[in-house]
N, C-alpha and C positions, 0 to 999 in steps of 0.2 A: 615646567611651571614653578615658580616661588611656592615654598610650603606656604600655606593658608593658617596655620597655627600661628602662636607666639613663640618666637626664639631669645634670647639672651646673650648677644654677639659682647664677646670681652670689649669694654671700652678703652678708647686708645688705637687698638690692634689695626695694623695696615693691612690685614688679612682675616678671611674669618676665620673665629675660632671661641667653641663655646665660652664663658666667663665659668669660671671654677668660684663658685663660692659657697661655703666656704672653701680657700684654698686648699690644695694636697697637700697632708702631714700635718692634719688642725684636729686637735680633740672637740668632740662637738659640746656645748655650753654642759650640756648635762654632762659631761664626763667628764668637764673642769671643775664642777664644783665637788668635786669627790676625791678621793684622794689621787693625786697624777702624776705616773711617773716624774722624776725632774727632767728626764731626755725628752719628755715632751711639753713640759711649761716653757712658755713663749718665754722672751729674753727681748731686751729693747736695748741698744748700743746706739750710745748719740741718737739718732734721728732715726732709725732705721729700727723697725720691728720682723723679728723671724718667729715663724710658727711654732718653733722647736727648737732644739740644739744639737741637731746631727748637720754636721757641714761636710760637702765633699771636698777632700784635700786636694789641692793641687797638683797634677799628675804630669807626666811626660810620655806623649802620643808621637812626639816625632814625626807627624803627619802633615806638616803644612806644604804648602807650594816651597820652591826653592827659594823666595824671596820673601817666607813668612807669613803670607795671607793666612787666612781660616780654609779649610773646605768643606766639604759635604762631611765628610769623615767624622772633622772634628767638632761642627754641630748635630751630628747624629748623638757621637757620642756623649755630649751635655745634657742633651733633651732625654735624652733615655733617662737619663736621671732625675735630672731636675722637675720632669714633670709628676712626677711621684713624692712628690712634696718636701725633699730636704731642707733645712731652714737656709740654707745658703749653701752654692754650688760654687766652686772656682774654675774655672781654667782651666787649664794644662799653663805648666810655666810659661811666662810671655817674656820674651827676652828683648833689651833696651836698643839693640844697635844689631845690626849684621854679626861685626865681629865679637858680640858678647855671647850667642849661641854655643849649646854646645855641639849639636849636629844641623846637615846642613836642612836640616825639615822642623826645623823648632819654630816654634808661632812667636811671632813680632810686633811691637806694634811703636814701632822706630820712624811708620812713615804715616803720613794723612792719609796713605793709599788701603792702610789695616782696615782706618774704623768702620769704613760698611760691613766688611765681615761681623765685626766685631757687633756693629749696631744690628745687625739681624739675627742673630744667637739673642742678645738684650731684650729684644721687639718680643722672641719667640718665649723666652720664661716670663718675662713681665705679662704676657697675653695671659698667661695661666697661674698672676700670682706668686710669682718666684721670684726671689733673690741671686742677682750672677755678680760675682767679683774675678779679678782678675789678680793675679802673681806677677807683680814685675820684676827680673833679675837681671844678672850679671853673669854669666858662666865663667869670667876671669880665666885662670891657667888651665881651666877646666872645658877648653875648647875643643872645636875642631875636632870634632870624632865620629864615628861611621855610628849607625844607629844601633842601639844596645845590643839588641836580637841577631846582628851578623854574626856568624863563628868568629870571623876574623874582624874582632872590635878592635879597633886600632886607631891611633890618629890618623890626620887624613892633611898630609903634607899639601902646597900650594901646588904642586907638580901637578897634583887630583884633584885641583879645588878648592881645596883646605885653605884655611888660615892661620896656620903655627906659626908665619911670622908677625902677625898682630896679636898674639896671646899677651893680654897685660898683665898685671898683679902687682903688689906693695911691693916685693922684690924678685930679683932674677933670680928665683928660683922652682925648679920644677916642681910638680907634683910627687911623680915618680921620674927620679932619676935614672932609672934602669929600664924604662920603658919608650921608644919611638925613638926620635931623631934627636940632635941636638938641640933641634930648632925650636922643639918646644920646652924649651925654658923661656920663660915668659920676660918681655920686658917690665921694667919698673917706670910704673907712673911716675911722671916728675908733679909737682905741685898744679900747673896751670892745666894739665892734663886732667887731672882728679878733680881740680872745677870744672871739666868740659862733662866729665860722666857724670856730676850732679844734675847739671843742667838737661843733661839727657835724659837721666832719670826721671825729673820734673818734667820734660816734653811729654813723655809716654803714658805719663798719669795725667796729663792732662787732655792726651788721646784718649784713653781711658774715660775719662769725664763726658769727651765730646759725645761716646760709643753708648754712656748710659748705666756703665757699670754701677751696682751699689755699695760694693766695696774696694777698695785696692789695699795688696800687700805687697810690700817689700821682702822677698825673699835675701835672707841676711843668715844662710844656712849651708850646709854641706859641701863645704869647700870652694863656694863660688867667692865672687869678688870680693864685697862685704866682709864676709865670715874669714874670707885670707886677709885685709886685713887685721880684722880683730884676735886674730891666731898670733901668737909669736910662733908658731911655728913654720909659719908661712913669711909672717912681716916682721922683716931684720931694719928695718927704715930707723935713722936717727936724727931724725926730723919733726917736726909738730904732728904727724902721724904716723909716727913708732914708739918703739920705747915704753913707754908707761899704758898703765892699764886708759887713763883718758884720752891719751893719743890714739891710742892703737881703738876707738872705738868713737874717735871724730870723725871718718867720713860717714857711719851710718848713723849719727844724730845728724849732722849737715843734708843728707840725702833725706831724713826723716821731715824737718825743716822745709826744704823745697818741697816736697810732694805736700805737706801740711799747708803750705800755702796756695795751691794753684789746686785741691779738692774744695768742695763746699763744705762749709764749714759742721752741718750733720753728715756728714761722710763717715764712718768707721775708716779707719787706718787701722792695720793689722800689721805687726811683721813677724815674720817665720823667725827662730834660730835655732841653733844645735848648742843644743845645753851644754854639752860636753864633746870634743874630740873623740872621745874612747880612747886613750893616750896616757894615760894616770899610770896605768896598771904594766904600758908595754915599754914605756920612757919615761919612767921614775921622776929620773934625774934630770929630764927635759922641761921648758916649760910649758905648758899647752893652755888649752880654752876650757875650764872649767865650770862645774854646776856654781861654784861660787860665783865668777863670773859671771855666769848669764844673770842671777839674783841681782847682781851689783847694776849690772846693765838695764833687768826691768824696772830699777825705781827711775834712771836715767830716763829712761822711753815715755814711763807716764808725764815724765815732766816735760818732755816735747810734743805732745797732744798725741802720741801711741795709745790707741785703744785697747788692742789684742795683742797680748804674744802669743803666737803660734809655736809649741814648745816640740822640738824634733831633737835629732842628734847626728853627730857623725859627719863623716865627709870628708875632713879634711884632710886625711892621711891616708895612703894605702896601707900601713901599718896598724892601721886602727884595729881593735879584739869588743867588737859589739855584743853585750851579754844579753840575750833574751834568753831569760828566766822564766819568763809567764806572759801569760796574756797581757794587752797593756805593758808591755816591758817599758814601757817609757814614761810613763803617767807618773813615778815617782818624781822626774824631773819638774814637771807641769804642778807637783802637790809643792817642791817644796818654792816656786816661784810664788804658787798662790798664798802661800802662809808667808811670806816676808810682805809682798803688795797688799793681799785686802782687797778692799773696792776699787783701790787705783785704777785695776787692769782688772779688766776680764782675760782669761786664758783658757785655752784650748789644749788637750791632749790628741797625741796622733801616734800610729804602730803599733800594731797588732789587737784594734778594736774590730773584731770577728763577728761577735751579735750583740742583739739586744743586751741583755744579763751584764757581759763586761762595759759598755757603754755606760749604762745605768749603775752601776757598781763604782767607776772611776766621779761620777757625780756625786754619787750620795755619800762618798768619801771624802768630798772635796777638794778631790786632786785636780779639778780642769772646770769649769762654766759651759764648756763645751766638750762635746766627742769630733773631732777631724777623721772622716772613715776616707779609706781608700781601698787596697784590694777588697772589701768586702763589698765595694758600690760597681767594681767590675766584674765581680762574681756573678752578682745581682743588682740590673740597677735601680730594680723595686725593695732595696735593700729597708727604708723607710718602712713598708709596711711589715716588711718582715721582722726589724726589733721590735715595733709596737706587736704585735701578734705575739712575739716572745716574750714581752713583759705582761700580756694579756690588755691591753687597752687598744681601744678602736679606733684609730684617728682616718681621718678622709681621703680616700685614692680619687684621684681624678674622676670625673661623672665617668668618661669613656670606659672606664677601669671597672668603677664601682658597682651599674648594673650589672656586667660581668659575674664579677669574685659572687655577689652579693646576693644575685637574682633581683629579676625587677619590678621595678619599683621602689626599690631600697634607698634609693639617695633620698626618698622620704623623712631619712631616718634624724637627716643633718637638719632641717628645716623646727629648730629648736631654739 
């Protein structure tokens, strides 16, 4: 028989599912007017309002079908999180084309055939309140590879599958020359090619749109397409996209552009980068992608309707000497992007944010608007309530949750 009570079925939902309100990871009205941590005051980007500012970075699960669907896997793994209130959850990298992946289990969303996966992960945080974006990339030279975890990580020639001979990039040159076959040296985009991957680019975000996402990011970092452009150490090009510093960082404002146009206009746009090569110190005399650089680049982005820089590093070189010094070992990069922009950009910190304390420490420094956690949300993917509990504020786990932890009757306690 139908329960005889009154229920409160989330509106919208194609499915039932209680309505969480207030949503997971909300301090309730009495503990906003008090003093509150900053990882927990809400934060409003263009159109779009988050509970808080803990977002899950975009990670790589290596788990889709061989043609790039979602599966069970990879909505478990989201919902673990996101139901637990982060102010916005991303993905696992979602890669633009077949051949832009970098193993053969990377999530896609290259075909019309993605977005139902995509739109039922959507359905499922929005049931509950939750914010989901997605990371659209490019793996460039950075293809065709067995999944991390094998002993034997290797490229994965076409004999097996692979596609080391579609590896593109700004020039024919490899990653690591001393590693795999010859074949993967990458071809070099010629010009009408590089409008084909815009255009593709702009397809997948506008999949993306179809799917419901509330944010999208252009991953423009760790050696992938993008970021090999904008590297001289990667792009030897002597054309309108090499050479100089505004060349060599015209396809990722053009790519910015197209996705800027085919989102709604309250959409956040986000894009990752790598502040730095880590290359200063190991090739002096080389030229590489530096913290100046990327400065140079976020007043560039805010002036193409760039919301967030998402501030990472690293990638482009197997050479690279990455210095983690301390927790947040990166947030220096993310302090000194925020002190050139201002309010232009909101920006985010990501790498080595562990708990509460350093999350909340990289805020109230001013080094980021945001905390980006990652291994600390696989740890735990109630990671949420666990910084608030370490900084000592109480913000709201899901009802399921909450009589739980709480004992019942407690979600009483929100009704304020």
């Amino acid at each position: 028989m139908p329960p005889t009570y009154e229920i409160a079925p989330a509106p919208g939902a194609s499915f039932f599912t209680h309505v969480q309100v207030p949503v997971a990871g909300t301090a309730p009205a009495s503990v906003q007017k008090k003093a509150l941590p900053k990882l927990f005051q809400p934060i409003k980007i263009r159109g779009v309002e988050f509970q808080n500012r803990l977002q899950v970075s975009p990670m790589v699960m290596m788990s889709a079908t061989a043609d790039g669907a979602m599966t069970p896997f990879n909505s478990a793994m989201l919902g673990a999180k996101f139901i637990h209130g982060p102010g916005l959850t991303f993905t696992e990298g979602t890669l633009i084309s077949p051949e832009s992946r970098s193993t053969p289990h990377d999530l896609g969303l290259w075909s019309d055939a993605h977005i139902a996966g995509f739109r039922s992960v959507v359905d499922l945080a929005h049931s509950q309140g939750q914010k989901l974006g997605v990371q659209l990339g490019h793996c460039g030279r950075k293809s065709s590879q067995t999944p991390l975890w094998h002993a034997a990580h290797e490229l994965i020639p076409p004999a097996r599958g692979g596609w080391t001979d579609d590896f593109v990039a700004p020039s024919a040159l490899a990653y690591d020359p001393g590693h795999g076959e010859a074949g993967a040296v990458p071809h070099a985009l010629t010009v009408p090619e590089i409008k084909e991957v815009v255009r593709t680019w702009a397809a997948a975000a506008r999949r993306a749109v179809a799917a419901g996402v509330d944010v999208v990011e252009v991953h423009a970092a760790h050696g992938f397409l993008l970021h090999s452009f904008m590297s001289p150490v990667a792009n030897a090009r002597t054309d309108e996209y090499g050479g100089s510093f505004e060349n060599r960082v015209r396809l990722l404002l053009e790519v910015v552009d197209a996705i800027r146009a085919v989102i709604p206009e309250a959409m956040p746009l986000f894009v990752r980068v790598s502040a730095t090569d880590w290359l200063e110190k190991v090739l002096p005399e080389e030229m590489s992608w530096t913290i100046e650089d990327t400065v140079r680049l976020a007043k560039l982005l805010s002036d193409h309707g760039v919301d967030v820089l998402d501030v990472s590093s690293g990638g482009m070189d197997h050479r690279q000497k990455i210095e983690v010094v301390s927790a947040a070992y990166q947030a220096h990069f993310s302090e000194a992007v925020k002190k050139a922009v201002g309010d232009r950009l909101f920006v985010t910190a990501v790498g080595g944010i562990r708990d509460g304390h350093i999350a909340e420490d990289v805020l109230e420094k001013g080094q980021a608007d945001a905390a980006m956690v990652g291994t600390a949300s696989l740890k735990n993917p109630a990671f949420v309530l666990e910084f608030a509990e370490q900084l000592g504020v109480e913000v709201k786990p899901p009802h399921q949750v909450d009589w739980v932890l709480y004992g019942r009757g407690s979600m009483w306690r929100w009704k304020d």
